[in-house]
Rosetta silent file (secondary structure, phi, psi, omega in degrees, C-alpha in Angstrom):
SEQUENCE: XXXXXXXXXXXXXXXXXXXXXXXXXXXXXXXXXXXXXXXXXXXXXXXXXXXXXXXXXXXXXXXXXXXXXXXXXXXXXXXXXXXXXXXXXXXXXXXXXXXXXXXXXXXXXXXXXXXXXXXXXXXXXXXXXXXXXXXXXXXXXXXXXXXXXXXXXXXXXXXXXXXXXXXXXXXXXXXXXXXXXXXXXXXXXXXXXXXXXXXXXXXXXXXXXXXXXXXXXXXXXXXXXXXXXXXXXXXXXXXXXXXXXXXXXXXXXXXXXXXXXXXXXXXXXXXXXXXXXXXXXXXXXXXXXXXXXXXXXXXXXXXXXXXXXXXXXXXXXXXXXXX
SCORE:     score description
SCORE:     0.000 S_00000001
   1 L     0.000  149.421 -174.096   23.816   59.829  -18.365 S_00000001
   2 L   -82.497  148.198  151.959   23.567   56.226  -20.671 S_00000001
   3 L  -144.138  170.217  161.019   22.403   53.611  -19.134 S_00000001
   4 L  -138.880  150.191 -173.939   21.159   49.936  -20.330 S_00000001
   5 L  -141.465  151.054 -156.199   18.854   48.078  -19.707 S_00000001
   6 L   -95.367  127.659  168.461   18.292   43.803  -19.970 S_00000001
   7 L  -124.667  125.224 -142.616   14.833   43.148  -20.409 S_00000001
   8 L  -114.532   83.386 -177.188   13.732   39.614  -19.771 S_00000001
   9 L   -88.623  137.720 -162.993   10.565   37.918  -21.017 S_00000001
  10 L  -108.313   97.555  163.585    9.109   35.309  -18.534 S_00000001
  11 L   -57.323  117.996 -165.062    6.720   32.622  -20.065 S_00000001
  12 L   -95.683  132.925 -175.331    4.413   31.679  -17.480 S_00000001
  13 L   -83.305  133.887  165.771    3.447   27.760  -17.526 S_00000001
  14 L   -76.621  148.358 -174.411   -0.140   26.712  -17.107 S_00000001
  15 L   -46.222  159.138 -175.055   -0.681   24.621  -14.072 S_00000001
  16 L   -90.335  159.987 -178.036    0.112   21.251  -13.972 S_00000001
  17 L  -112.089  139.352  178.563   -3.583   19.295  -13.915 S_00000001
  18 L   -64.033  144.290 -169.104   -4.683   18.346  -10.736 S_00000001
  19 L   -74.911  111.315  176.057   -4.177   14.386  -10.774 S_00000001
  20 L   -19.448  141.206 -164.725   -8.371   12.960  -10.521 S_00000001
  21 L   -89.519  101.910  176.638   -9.610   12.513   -7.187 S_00000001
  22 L   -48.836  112.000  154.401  -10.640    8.547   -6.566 S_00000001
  23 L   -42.207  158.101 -153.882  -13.985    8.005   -6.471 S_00000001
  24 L  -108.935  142.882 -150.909  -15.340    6.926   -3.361 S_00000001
  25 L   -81.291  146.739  179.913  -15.782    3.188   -3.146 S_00000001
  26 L   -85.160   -0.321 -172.599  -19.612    1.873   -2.609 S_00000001
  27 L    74.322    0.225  154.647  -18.934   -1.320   -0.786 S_00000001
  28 L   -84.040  143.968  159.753  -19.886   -3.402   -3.929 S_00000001
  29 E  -104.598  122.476 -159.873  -17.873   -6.455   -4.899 S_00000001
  30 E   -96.031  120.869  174.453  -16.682   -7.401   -8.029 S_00000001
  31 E  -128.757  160.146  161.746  -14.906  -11.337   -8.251 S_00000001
  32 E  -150.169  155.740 -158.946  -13.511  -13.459  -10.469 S_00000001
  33 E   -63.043  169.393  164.418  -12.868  -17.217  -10.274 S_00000001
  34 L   -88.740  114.945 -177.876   -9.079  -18.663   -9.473 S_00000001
  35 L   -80.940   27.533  179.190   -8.547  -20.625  -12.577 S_00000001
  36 L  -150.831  119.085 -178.788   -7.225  -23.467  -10.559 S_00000001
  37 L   -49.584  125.310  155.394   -9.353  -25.587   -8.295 S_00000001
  38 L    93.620    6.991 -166.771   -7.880  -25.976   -4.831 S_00000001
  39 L   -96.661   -4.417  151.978   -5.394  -22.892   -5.151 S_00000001
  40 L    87.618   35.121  175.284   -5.955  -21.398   -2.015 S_00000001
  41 E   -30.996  132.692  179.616   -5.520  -17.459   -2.971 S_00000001
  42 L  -118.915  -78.490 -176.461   -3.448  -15.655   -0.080 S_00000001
  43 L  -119.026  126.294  177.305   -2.363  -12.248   -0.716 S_00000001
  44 L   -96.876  136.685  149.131   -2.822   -9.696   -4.100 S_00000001
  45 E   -95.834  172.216  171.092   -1.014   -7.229   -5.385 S_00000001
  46 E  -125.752  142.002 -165.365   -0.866   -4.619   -8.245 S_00000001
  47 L   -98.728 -163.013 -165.601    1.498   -3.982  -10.943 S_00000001
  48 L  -109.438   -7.916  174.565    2.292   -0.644  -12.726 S_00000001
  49 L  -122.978   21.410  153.820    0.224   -1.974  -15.401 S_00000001
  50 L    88.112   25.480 -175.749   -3.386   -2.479  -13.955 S_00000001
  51 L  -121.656  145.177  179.433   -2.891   -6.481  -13.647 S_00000001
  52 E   -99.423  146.682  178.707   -3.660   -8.072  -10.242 S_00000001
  53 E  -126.469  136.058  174.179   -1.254  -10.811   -8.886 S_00000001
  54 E  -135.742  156.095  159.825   -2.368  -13.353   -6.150 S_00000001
  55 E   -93.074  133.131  133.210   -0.054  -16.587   -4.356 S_00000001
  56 E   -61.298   60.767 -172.515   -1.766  -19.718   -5.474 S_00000001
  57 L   -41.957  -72.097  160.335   -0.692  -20.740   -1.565 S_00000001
  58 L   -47.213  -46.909 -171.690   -1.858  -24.816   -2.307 S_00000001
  59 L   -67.392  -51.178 -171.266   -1.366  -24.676   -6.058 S_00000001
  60 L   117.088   -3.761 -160.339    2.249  -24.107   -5.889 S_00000001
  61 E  -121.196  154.086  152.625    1.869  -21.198   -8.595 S_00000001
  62 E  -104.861  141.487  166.387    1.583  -17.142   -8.933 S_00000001
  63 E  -126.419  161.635  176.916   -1.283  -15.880  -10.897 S_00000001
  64 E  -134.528  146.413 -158.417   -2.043  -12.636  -12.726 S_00000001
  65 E  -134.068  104.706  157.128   -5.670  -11.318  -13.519 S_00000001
  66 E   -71.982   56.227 -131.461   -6.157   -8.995  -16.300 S_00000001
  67 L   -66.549   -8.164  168.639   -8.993   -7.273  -14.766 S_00000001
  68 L   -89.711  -34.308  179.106  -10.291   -5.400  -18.146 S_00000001
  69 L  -111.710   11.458 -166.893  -10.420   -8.283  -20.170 S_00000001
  70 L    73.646    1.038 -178.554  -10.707  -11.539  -17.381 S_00000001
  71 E   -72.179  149.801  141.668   -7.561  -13.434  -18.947 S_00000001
  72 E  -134.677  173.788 -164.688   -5.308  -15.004  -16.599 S_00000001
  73 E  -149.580  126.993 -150.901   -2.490  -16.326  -16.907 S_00000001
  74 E  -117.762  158.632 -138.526   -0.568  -18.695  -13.634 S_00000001
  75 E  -132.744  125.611  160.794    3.318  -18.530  -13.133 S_00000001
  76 E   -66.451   95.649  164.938    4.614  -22.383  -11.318 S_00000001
  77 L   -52.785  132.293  172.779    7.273  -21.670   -8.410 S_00000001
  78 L   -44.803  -68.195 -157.539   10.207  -23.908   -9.380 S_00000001
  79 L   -79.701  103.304  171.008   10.465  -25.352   -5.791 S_00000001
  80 L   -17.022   90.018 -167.360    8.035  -27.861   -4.681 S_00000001
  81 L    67.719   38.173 -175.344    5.223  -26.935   -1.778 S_00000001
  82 L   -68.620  -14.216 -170.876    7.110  -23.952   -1.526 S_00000001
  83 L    91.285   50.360  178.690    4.074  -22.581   -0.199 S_00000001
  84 L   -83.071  135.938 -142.283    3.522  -18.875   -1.364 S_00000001
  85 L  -129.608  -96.124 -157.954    2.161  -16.740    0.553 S_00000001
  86 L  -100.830  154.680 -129.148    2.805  -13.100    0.370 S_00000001
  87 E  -162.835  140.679  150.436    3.772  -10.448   -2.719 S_00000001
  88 E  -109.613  145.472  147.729    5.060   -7.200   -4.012 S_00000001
  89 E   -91.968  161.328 -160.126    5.373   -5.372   -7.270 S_00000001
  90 L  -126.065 -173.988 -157.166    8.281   -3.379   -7.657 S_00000001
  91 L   -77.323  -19.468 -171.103    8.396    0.058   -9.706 S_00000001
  92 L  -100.151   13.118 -178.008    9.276   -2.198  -13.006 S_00000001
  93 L    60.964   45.218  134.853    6.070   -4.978  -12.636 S_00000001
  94 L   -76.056 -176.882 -161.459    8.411   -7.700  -11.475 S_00000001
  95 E  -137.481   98.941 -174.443    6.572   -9.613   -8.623 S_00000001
  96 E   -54.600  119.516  140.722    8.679   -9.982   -4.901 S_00000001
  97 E  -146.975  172.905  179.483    6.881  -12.980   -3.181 S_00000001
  98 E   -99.052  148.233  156.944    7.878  -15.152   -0.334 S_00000001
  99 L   -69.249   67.213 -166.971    8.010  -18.875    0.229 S_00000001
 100 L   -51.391  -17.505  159.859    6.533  -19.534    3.691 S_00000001
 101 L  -123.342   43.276  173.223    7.675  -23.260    3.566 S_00000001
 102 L  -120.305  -25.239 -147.897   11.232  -23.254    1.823 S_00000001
 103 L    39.902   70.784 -163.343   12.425  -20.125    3.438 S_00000001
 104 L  -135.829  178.222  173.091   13.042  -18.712   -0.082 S_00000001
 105 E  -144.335   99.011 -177.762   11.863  -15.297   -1.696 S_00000001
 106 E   -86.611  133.862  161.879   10.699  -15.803   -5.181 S_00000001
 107 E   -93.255  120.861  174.564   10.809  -12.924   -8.247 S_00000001
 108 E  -108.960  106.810  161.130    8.216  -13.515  -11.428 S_00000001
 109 L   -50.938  129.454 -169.806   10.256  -11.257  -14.100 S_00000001
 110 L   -73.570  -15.655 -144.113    7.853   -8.844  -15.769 S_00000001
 111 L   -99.986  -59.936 -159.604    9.157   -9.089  -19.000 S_00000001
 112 L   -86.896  -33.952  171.518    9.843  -13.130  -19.122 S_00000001
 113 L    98.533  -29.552  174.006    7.437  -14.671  -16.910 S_00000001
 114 L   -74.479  125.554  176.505   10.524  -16.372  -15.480 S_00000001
 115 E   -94.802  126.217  154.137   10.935  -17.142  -11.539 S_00000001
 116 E  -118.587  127.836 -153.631   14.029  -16.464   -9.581 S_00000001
 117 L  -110.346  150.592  174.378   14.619  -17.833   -5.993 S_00000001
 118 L  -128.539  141.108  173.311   17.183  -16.437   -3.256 S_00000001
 119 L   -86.452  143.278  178.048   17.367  -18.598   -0.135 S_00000001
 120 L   -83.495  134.731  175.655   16.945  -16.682    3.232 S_00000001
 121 L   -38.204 -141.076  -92.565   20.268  -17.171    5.670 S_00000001
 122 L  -111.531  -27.930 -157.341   18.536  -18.815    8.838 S_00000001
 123 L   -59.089  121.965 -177.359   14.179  -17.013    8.374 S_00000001
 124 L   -98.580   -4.306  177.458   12.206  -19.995    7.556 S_00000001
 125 L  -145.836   63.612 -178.288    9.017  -18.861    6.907 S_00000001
 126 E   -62.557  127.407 -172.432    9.344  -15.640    5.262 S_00000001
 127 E   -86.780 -102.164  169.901    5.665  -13.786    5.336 S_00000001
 128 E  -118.400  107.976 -154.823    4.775  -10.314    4.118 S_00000001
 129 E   -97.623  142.337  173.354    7.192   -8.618    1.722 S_00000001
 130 E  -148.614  169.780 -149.153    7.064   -4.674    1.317 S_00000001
 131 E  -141.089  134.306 -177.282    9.414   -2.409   -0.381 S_00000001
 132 L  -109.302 -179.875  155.931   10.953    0.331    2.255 S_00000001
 133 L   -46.041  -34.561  172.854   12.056    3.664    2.003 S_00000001
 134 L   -65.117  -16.065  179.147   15.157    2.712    1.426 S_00000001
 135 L   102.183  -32.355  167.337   14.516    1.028   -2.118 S_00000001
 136 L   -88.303  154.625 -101.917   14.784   -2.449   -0.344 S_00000001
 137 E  -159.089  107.769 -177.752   12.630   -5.211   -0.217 S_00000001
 138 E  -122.939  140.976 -177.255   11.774   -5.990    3.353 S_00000001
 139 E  -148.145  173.585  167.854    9.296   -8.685    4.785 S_00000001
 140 E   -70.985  165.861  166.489    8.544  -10.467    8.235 S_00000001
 141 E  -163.927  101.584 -158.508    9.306  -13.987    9.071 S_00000001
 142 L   -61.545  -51.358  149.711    6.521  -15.077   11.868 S_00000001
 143 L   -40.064  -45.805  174.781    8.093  -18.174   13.655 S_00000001
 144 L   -64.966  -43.191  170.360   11.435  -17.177   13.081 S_00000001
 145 L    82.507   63.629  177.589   10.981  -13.830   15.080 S_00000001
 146 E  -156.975  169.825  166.658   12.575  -12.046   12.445 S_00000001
 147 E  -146.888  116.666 -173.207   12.412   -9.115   10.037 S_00000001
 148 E  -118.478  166.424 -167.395   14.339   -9.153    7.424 S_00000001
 149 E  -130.251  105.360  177.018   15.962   -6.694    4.386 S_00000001
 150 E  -108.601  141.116  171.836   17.055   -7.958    1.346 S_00000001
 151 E   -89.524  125.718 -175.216   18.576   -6.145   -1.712 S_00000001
 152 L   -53.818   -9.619 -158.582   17.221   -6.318   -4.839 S_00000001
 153 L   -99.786  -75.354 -137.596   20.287   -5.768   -7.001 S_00000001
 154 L  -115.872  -17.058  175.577   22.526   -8.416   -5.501 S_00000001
 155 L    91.946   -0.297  167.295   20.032  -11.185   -3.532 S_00000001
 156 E   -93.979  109.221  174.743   22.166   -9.970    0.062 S_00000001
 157 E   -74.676  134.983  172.169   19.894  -10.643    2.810 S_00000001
 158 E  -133.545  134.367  166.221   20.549   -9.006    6.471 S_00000001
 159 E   -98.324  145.462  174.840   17.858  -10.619    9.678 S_00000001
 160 E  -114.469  148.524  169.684   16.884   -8.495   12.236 S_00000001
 161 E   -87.741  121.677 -154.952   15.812  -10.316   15.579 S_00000001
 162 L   -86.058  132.156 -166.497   12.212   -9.053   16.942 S_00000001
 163 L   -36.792  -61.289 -168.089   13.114   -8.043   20.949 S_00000001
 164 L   -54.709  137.893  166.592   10.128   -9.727   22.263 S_00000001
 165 L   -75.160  128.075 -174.076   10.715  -13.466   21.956 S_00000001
 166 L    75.243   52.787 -179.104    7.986  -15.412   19.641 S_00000001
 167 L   -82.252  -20.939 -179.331    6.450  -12.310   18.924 S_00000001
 168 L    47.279   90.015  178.048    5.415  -13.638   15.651 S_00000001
 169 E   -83.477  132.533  176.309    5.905  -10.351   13.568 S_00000001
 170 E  -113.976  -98.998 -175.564    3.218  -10.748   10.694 S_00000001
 171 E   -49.733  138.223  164.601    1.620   -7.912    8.800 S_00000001
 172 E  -160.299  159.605 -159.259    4.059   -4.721    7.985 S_00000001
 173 L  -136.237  178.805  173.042    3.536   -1.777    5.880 S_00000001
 174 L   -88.525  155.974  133.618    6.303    1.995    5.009 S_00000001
 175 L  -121.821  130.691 -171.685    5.063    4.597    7.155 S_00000001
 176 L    -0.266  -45.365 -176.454    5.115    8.362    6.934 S_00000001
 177 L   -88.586   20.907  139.844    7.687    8.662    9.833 S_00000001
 178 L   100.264  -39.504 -174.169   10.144    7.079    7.364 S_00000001
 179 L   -59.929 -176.976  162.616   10.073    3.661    9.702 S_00000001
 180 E  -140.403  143.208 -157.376    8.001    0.140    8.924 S_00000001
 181 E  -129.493  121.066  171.175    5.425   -0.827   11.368 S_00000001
 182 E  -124.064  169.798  155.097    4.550   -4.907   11.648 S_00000001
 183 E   -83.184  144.539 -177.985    2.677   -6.696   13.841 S_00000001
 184 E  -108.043  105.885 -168.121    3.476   -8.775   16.555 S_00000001
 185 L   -82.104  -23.117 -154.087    0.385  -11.091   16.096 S_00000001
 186 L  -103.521   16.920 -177.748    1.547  -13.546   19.192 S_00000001
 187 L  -153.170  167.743  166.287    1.638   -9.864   21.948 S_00000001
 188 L   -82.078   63.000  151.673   -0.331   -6.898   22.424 S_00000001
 189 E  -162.625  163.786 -165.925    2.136   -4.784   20.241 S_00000001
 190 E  -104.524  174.866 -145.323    3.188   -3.443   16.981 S_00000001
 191 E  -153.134   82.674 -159.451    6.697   -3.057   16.048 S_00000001
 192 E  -106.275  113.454  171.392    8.737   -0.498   14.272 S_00000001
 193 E   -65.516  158.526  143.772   12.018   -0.879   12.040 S_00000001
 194 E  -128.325  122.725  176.444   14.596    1.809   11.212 S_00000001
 195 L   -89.249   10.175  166.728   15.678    0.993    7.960 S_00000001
 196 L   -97.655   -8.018 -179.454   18.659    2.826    8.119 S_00000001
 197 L  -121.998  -28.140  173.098   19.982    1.272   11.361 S_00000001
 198 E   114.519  -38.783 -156.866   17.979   -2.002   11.484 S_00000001
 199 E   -51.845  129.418  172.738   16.873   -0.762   15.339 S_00000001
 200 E  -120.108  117.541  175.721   13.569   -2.087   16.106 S_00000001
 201 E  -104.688  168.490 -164.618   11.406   -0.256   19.046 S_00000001
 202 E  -146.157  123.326 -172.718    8.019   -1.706   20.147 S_00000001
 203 E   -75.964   69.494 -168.189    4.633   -0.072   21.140 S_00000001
 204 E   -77.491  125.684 -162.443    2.316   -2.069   23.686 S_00000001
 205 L   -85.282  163.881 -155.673   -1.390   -1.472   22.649 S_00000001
 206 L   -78.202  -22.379  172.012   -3.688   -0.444   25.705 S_00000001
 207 L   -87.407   87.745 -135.133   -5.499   -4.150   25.382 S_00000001
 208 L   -59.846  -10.017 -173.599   -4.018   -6.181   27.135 S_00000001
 209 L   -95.574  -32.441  175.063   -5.337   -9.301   24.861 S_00000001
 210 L   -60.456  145.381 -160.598   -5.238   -7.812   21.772 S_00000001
 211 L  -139.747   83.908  178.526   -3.116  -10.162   18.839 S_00000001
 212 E   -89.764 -176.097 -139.466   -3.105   -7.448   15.838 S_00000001
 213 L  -115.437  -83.677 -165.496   -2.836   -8.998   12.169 S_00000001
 214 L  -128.761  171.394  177.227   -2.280   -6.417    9.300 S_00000001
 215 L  -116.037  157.907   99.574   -1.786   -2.382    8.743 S_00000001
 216 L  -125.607  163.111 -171.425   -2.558    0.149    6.991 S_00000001
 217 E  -106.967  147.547  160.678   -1.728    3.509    6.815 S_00000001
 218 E  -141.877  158.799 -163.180   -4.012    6.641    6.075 S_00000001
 219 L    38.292 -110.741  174.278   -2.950   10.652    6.739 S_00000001
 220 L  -126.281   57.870 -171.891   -0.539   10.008    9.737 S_00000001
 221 E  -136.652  146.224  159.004   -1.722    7.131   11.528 S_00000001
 222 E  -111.375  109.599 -164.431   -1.175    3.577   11.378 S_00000001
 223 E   -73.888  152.584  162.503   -4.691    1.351   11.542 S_00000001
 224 E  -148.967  170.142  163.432   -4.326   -2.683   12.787 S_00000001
 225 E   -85.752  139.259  140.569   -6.892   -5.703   13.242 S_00000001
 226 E   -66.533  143.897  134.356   -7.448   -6.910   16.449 S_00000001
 227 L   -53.025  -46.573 -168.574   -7.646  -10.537   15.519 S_00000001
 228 L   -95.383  -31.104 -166.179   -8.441  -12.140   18.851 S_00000001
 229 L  -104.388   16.185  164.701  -10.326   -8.930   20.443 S_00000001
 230 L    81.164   39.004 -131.179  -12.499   -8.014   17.892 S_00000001
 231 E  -151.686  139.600 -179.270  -11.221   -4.607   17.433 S_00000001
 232 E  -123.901  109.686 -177.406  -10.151   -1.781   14.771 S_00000001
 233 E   -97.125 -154.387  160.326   -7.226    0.459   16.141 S_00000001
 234 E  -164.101  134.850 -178.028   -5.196    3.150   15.561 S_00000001
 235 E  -123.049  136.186 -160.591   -1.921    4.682   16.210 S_00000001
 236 E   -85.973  116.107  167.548   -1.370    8.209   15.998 S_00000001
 237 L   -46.711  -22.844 -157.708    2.838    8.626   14.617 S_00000001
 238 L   -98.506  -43.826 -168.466    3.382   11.863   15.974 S_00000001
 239 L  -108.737  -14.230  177.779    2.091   11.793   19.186 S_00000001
 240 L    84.966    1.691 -169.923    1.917    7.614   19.585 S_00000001
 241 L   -68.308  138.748  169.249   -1.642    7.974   21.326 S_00000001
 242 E  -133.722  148.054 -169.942   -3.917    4.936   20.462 S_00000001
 243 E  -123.655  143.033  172.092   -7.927    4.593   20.073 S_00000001
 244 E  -111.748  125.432  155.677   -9.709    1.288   19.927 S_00000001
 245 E   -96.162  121.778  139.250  -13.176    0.826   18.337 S_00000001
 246 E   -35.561  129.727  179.116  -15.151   -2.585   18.694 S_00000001
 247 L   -93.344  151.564 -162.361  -15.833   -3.753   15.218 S_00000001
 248 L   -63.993   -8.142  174.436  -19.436   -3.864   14.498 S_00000001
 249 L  -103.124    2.969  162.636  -20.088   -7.435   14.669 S_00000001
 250 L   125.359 -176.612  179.298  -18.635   -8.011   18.206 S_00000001
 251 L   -64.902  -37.458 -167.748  -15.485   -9.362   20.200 S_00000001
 252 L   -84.029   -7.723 -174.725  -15.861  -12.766   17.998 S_00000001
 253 L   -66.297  -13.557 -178.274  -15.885  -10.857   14.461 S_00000001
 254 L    43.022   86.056  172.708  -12.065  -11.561   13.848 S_00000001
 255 E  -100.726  144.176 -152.279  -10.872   -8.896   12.002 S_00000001
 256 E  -140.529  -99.669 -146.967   -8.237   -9.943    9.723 S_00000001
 257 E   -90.212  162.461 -179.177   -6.953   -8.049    5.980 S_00000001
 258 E  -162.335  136.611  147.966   -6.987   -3.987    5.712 S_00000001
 259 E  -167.056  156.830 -174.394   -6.533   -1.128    3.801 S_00000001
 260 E  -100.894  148.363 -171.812   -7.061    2.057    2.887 S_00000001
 261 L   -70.846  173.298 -153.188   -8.509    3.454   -0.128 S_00000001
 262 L   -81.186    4.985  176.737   -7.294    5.988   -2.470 S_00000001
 263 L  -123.629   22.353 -174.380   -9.447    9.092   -0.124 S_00000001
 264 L    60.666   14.037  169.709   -8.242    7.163    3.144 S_00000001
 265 L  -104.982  136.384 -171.393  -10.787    5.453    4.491 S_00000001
 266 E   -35.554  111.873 -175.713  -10.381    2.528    5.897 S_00000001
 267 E  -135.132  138.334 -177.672  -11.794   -1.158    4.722 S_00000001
 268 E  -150.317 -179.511 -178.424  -11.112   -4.150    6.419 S_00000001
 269 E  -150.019  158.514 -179.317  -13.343   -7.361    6.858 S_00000001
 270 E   -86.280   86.492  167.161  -14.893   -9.868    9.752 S_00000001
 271 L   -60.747  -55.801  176.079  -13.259  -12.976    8.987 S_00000001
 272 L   -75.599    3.754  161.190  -15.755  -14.744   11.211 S_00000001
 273 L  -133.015   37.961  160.825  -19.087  -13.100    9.727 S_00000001
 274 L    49.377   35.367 -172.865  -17.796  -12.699    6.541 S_00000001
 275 E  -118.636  100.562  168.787  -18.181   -9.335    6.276 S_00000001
 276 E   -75.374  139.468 -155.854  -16.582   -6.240    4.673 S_00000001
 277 E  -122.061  100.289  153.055  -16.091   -3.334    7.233 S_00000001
 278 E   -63.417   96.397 -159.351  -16.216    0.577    5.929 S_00000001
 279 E  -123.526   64.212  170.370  -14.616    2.931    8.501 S_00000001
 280 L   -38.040  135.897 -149.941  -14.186    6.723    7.948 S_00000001
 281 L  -120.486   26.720 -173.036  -11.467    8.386   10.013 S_00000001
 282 L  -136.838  -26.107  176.885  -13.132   11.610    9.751 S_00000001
 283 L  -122.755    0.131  177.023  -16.404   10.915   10.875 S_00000001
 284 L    71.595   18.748 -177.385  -15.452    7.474   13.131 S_00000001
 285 L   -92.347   95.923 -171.311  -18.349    5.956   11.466 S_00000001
 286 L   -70.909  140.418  178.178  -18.658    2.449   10.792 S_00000001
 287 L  -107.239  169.940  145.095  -20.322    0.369    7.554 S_00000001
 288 L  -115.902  151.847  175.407  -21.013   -3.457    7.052 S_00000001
 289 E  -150.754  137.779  163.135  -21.507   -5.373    3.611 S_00000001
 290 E   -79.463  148.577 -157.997  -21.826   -8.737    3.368 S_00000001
 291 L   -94.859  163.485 -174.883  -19.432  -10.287    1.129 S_00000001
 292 L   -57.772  -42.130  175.980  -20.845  -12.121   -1.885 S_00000001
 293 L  -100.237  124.525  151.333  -19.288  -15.342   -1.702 S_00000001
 294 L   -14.550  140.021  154.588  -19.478  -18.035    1.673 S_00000001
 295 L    45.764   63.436 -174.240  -16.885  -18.371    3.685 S_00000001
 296 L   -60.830  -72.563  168.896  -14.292  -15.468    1.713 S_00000001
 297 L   108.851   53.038 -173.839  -11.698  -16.275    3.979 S_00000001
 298 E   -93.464  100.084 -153.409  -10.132  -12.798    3.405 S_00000001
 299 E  -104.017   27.878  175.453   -6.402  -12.580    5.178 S_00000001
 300 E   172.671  142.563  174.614   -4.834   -9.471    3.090 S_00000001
 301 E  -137.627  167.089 -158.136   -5.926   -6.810    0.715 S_00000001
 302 E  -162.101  155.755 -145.660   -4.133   -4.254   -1.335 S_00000001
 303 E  -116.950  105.895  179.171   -4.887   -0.488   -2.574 S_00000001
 304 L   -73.554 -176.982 -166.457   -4.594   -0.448   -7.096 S_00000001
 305 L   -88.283   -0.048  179.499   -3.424    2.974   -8.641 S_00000001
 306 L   -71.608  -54.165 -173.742   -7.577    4.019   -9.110 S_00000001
 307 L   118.993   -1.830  176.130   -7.395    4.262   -5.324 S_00000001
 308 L  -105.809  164.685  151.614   -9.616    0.939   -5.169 S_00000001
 309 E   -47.708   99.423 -174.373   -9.494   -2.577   -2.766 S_00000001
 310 E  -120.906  149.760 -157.832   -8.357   -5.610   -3.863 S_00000001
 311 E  -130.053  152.058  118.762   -9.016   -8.726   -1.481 S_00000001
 312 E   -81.609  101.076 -160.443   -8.010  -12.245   -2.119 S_00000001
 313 E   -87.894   99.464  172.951  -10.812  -14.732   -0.991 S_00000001
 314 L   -64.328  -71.950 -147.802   -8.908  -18.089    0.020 S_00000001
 315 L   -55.385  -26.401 -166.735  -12.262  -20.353    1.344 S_00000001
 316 L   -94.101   -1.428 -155.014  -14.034  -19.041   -2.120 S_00000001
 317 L    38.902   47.584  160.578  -10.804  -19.248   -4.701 S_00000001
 318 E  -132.307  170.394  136.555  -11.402  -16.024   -6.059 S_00000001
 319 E   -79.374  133.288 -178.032  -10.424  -12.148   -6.669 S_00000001
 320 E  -140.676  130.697  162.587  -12.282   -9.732   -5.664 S_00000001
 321 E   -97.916  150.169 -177.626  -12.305   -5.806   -5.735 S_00000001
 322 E  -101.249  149.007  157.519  -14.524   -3.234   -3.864 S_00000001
 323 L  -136.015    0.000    0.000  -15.832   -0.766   -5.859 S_00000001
């Protein structure tokens, strides 16, 4: 009996190349000076194009650090003592940052170099800006006892009110479990948005004393600073269980900026001994390095697309990366 038959040739694609595995950082530090006396670096970011951004907090300015050839090149905020404190890049290299004493949110265009300000309704000290799941540009505001979400497109702000009263929400980061986790630096607890409803629930850490700072996340955990109890935690997302380590230089070590590196281990540093802190989350094993320059003054750090640590050293005016 006829039959036919469709024969089909299937070209099989060679794998995709595995994307390079970040080398694993040595605890040396690389700086370079703040090309303005007095400017009082606060927090760095990274663009999509391998340039570091710091607030000039005293100077009044944003700067950007070409870290392959040393140029820089410093960006003036329009408004006068706005104060600038903390910064994002967005998927296009513009540069998010807030005005902690205008209660403004300043944009450096990547293309132009030009700053554009949005005023916040009532948050007066807007803080640490992050970009959510959602696409929107969300940051704390520590006095105010707020967290707030603004959209990028139109400059429309919505505040959320933190339960606890003064909680002074500081540090906040996206995390895995879709939410954003800040700090309540002025309680023992952290603090978790939903950016799709705005609902904020709140976690009280097992220390009754503890005042955490900053975040970061590695696998499915979210790390904090103790600030006041000298302490490196961790909260597990899934199950919410949390473990406290003593940081190696004692209850008095102030641990302050954090993040993790591109193979997830942890680095954070001992604001009062000046110290960068190495912490593997695999083997619980803690390093120390001292940092190069007196008095670094390091209150936030930030993770480039290598997978390395970039720190902003107020007491020294510089940048600095671990490598």
């Amino acid at each position: 009996q006829p039959t036919s038959v469709t024969l089909r040739l299937a070209l099989k694609k060679p794998p995709a190349a595995a994307a390079a595995k970040p080398a694993p950082l040595t605890g040396r530090v690389r700086e370079w000076n703040v090309p303005l006396e007095g400017g009082f670096p606060h927090d760095p970011a990274t663009d999509p194009s391998g340039n570091v951004w710091l607030t000039l907090q005293r100077g009044n300015q944003i700067a950007r650090l070409n870290p392959e050839t040393g140029e820089w090149k410093l960006f003036p905020v329009p408004t006068a003592n706005s104060g600038p404190h903390g910064l994002v890049s967005d998927a296009e290299g513009n540069i998010w940052f807030t005005e902690n004493s205008v209660g403004k949110i300043g944009r450096v265009d990547a293309r132009t170099g030009v700053i554009t300000e949005f005023a916040a309704p009532t948050a007066k000290d807007p803080h640490t800006p992050v970009f959510g799941p959602d696409g929107a540009l969300w940051f704390t505001a520590q006095r105010s006892n707020l967290v707030v979400r603004m959209d990028t497109r139109t400059g429309a702000m919505k505040e959320y009110t933190v339960p606890t009263p003064n909680a002074r929400p500081y540090g906040i980061v996206p995390a895995p479990d879709g939410g954003l986790w800040f700090c309540e630096f002025n309680t023992n607890k952290l603090g978790r948005i939903d950016p799709a409803t705005g609902a904020i629930t709140e976690v009280e850490l097992p220390s009754t004393d503890a005042r955490p700072r900053r975040l970061a996340v590695s696998g499915n955990a979210v790390y904090y600073t103790d600030f006041r109890g000298g302490r490196l935690g961790r909260l597990d997302l899934e199950t919410r269980a949390i473990q406290e380590w003593l940081s190696p230089s004692g209850p008095a070590s102030q641990p302050y900026g954090i993040e993790a590196d591109g193979s997830g281990v942890i680095w954070y540093n001992e604001f009062a001994a000046n110290q960068l802190v190495r912490f593997d989350p695999r083997t619980q094993a803690f390093e120390r390095f001292l940092l190069p320059s007196a008095r670094s003054e390091v209150r936030h750090m930030a993770r480039d697309s290598r997978g390395r640590v970039w720190m902003a050293l107020s007491g020294a005016n510089k940048a600095a990366v671990v490598e």
